[in-house]
N, C-alpha and C positions, 0 to 999 in steps of 0.2 A: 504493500500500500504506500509504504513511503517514495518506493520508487514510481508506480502508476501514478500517483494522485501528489504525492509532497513535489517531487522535482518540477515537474509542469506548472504545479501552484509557485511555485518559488520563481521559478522563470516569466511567467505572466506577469506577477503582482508584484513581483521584487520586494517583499516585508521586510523592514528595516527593525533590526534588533538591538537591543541595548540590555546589558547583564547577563549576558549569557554564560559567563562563566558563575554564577551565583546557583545556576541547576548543577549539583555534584553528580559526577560521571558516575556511580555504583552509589548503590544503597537505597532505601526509600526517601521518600519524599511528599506533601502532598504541597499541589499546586492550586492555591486561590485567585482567580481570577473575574473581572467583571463581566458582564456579558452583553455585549452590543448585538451581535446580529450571530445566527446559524451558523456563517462562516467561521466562528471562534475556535470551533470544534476541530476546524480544518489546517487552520494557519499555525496555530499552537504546534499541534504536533510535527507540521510538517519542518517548523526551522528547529527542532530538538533530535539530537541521535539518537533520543532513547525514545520510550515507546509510549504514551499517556494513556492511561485509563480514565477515561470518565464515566460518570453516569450518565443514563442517558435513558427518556422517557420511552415505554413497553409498547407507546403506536408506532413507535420507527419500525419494529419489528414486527407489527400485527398488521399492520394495514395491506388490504387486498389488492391484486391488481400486481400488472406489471413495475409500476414504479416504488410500490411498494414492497414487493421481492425487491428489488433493485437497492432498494435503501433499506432494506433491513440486510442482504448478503455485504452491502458497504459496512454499517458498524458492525457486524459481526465479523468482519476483516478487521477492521482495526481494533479490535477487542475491547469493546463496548458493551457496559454491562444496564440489561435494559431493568428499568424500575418503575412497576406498576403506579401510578401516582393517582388511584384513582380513592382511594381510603388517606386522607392525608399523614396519620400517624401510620400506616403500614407501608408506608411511601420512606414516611422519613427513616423506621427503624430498618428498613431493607439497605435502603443507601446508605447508612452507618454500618451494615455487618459487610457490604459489598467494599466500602470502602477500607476498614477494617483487615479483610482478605488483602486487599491489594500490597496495601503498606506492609502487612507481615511476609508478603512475599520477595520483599524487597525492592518493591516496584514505585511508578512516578505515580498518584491518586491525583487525579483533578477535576476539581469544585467548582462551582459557579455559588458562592454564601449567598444572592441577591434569591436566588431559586428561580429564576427566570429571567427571561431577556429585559433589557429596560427598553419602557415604552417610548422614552424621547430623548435616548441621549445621557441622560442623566445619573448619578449611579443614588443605590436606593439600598438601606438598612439589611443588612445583610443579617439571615435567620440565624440561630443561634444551635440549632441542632447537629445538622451533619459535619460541617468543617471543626467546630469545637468538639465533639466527641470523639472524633477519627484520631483527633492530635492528641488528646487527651487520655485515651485508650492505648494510641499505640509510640506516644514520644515521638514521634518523628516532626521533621520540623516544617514547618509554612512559610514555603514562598510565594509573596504576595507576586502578581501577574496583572500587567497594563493592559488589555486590546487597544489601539487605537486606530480608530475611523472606520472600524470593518462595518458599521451600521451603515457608512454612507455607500460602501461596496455592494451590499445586497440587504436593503429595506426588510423588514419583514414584508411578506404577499409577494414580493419581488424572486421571476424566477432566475432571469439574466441578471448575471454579476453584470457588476463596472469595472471599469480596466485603472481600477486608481490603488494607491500604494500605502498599504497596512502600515499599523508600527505595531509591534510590541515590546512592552519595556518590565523588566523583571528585575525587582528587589534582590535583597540579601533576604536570607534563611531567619526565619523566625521562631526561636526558642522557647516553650512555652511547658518544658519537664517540670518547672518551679510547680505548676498544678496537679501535678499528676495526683489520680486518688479521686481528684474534687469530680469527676466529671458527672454526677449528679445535683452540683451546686448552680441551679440558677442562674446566679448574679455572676460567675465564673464563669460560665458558658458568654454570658453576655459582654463580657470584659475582654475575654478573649476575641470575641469574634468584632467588637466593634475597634479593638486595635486594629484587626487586620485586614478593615475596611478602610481604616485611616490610614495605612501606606496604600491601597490601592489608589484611594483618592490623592494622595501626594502625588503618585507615578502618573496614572491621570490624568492628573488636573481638570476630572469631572465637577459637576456642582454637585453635593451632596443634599439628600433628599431624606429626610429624618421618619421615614414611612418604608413600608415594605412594596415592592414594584407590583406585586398583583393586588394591591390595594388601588395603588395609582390606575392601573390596568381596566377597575372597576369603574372607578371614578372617572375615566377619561370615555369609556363605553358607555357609561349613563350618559355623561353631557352628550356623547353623541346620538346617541337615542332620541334625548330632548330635543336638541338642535332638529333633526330631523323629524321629530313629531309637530315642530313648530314652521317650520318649513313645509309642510304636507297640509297642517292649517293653515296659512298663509297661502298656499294657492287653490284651498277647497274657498275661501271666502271672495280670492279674484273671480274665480268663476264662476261663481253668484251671479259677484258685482258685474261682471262684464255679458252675464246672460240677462240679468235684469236693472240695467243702469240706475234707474231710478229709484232704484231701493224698495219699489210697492211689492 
């Protein structure tokens, strides 16, 4: 896969990296990153030698049809481990044992803390469950991880990429054995995981958004409901008016 799909993506898109000596060649690791657009999944792995596991949601794998084989034989190539999200607690505790597995195997884990794409750009309060537990469970360290611009590369609903040039910028390793034991502690989950939002947003330089993104996700779907229910009244009342000018 690295050579099908990384070399050509490299070649096209030319991704510009920064800290890449901060991913250590052997050993585990889990990797936190923001998530802008589908493509993350892509570009990530393809500038690293090693091999990234991520989560990654059970429709990639279920969905019918030709393009659906298509992209489910894809992550199942890059060994992609699919996680039912449809019970939200049997969503999160899968993705902690999956990730879990990963790390003790000696392997790169990679996270998305936001648990979804951001809806505008922006980055948004990163969940407190699977990246703090993984790290906490298994000591390994957190590298925080930049995307930049891949949202303007391919929109969500967008099926054609753009021919414009990624970045990614990757921190130093972040430490967090000082907890180990706590990973049932709440406010420790929380501490942890809102550090290492705050070097993502350093690397960045997103505006921070003190809400979780599929809150945002809802809220921005309502206004456009509205919008559109109020637009679809606004011309049921033109066509009244313009059937009956007069108003009788």
């Amino acid at each position: 896969m690295k050579v099908a799909i990384g070399g050509p993506l490299k070649v096209t898109f030319r991704p510009w990296v920064e800290g890449l000596e901060n991913i250590p060649a052997e050993g585990p690791a889990i990797l936190a990153s923001n998530h802008l657009s589908f493509s993350d999944s892509f570009f990530l792995p393809a500038v690293l030698d090693r091999k990234v596991t991520f989560i990654a949601k059970a429709e990639y794998f279920t969905t019918p049809g030709v393009k659906g084989k298509l992209t489910a034989a894809f992550f199942k190539g890059v060994g992609q481990l699919p996680v039912d999200r449809s019970g939200a607690r049997g969503a999160g505790e899968a993705a902690v044992r999956s990730g879990i597995q990963v790390v003790e195997r000696g392997e790169l884990f990679g996270i998305y803390p936001e648990g979804t794409r951001s809806p505008d750009g922006r980055l948004y309060r990163g969940k407190p469950g699977g990246l703090a537990r993984v790290a906490l469970a298994t000591g390994a360290p957190v590298i925080p991880v930049a995307m930049i611009d891949t949202e303007k590369i391919q929109p969500p609903g967008q099926v054609m990429p753009k021919l414009l040039r990624p970045g990614i910028r990757i921190g130093k390793p972040l430490d967090f054995r000082r907890y180990q034991g706590m990973e049932h502690d709440r406010f420790v989950l929380r501490a942890l995981t809102d550090e290492v939002m705050y070097e993502i947003m350093t690397l960045s330089g997103q505006e921070y958004v003190d809400m979780y993104a599929t809150a945002a996700k809802r809220q921005i779907a309502d206004a456009a409901k509205v919008e559109k229910e109020a637009e679809k009244a606004a011309k049921a009342s033109q066509a009244r008016t313009d059937k009956d000018p007069s108003g009788s």
